[in-house]
N, C-alpha and C positions, 0 to 999 in steps of 0.2 A: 252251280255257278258260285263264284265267291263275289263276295260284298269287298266292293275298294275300300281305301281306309276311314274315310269318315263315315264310314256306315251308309252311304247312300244308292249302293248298287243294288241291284237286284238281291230282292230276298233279304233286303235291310227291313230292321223292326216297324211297325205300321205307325209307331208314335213318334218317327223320325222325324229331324228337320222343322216345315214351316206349323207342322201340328201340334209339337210342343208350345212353339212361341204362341202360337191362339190359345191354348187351353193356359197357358201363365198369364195371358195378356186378358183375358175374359174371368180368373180366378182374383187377379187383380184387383179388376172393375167389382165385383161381387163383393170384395172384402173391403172396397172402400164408401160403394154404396149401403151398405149395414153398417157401417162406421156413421155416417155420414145418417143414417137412419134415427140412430142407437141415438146419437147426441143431438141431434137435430131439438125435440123436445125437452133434452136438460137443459141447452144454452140459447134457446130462443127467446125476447122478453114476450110474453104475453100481454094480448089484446087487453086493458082494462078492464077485466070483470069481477064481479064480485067486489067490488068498491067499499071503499069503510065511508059511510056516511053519518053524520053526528042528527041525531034524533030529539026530539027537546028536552028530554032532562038524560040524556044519554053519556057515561062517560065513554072512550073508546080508548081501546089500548091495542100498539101497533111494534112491531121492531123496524130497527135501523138500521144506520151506515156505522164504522166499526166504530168501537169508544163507549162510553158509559154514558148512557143519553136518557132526557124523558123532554120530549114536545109537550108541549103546551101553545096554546092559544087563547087570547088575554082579551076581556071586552069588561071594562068596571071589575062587575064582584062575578060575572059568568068567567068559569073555564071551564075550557076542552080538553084534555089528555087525550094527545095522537098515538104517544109513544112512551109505554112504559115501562119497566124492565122489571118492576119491585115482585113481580109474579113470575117465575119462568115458565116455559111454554115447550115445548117441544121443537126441536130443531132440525128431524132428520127422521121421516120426511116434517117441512114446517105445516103449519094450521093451514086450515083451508081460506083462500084468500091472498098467502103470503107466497114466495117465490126465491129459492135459495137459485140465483145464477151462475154455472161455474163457467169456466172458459175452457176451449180445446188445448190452452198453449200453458196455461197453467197449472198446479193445483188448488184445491177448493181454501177457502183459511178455515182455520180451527173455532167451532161456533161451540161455546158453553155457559154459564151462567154463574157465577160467582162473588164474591163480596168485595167490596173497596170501603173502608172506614165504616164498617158497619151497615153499609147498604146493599141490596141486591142489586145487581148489575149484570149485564150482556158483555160477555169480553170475546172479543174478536182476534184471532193472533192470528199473525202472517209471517211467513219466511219463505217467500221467495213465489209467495201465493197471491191468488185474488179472485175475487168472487162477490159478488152483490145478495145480499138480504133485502128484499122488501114488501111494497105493498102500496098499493096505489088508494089514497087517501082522499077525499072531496070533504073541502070545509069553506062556509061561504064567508068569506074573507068581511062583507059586512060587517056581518055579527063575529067574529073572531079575525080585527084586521094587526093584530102583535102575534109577533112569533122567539118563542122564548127553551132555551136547548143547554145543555151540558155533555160534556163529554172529557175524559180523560185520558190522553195519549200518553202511555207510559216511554217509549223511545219514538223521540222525532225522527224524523228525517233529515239530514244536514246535507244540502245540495245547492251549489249554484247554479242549477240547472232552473230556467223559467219554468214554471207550472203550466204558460198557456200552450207548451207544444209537446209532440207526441214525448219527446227524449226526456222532457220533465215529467211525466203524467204520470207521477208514483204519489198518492195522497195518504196518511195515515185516516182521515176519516171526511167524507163529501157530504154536502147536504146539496138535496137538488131537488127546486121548487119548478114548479110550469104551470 
């Protein structure tokens, strides 16, 4: 017997028709739930653990949001150092404790360690990028209640676009306390 034209008559191939579209439509799903697997752990923020807590004669050193930064927390003649850059560290993967975040829709920014007017520094470069470094810090505001930061953005951003809505939400460098 002959097979009509779309292949569907008698004695057409066994992968005809609606067997294809399931075996596309189930390779699909497979290739999106490994996706979906794969990233799931790089762009998730993690539970708080492992926390930087300051200790009593304890200095502590942390990294940042982008820019050339060093925290500090100020009480008289005590200080804390959260965040300090004058030592590099390793950035890929970062220390235990810290969290390089990328995004599904972006690429990661460029994390390296470099000089500015003779100091070490964390330089962060983006183009077209975005991604979070961090680390979740506990310091009892008490005893350390000033908070004191630098940072150097070498190109601003020139927008009159508001900051508070999604269409503004491009920062060259955020600080975010809770």
């Amino acid at each position: 017997m002959a097979t009509g034209p779309s292949g569907t008559g008698p004695g057409a191939p066994a992968y005809a028709g609606g067997r294809v579209t399931v075996l596309v439509l189930v390779t699909v799903v497979m290739l999106l739930a490994a996706g979906y697997l794969y990233y799931r752990d790089r762009t998730a923020i993690p539970v708080p653990s492992n926390v930087l807590k300051p200790g009593n004669d304890t200095r502590l050193a942390v990294v940042t949001e982008p820019g050339f930064s060093a925290f500090v927390a100020l009480v008289g003649e005590q200080e804390l150092t959260v965040m300090d850059f004058t030592r590099p560290m390793p950035l890929d993967p970062p220390p235990d404790g810290w969290w390089h975040r990328r995004f599904l829709t972006r690429r990661a920014m460029d994390l390296s360690f470099g000089s500015i007017g003779g100091e070490q520094a964390l330089r962060l470069a983006t183009d077209n990028s975005a991604s979070m470094l961090f680390r979740f810090v506990e310091v009892p505001l008490d005893r350390y209640p000033l908070l004191a930061w630098r940072w150097l953005i070498e190109d601003p951003i020139e927008s009159d676009r508001d900051e508070l809505t999604r269409a503004g939400d491009d920062h060259p460098a955020r600080l975010f306390i809770s």
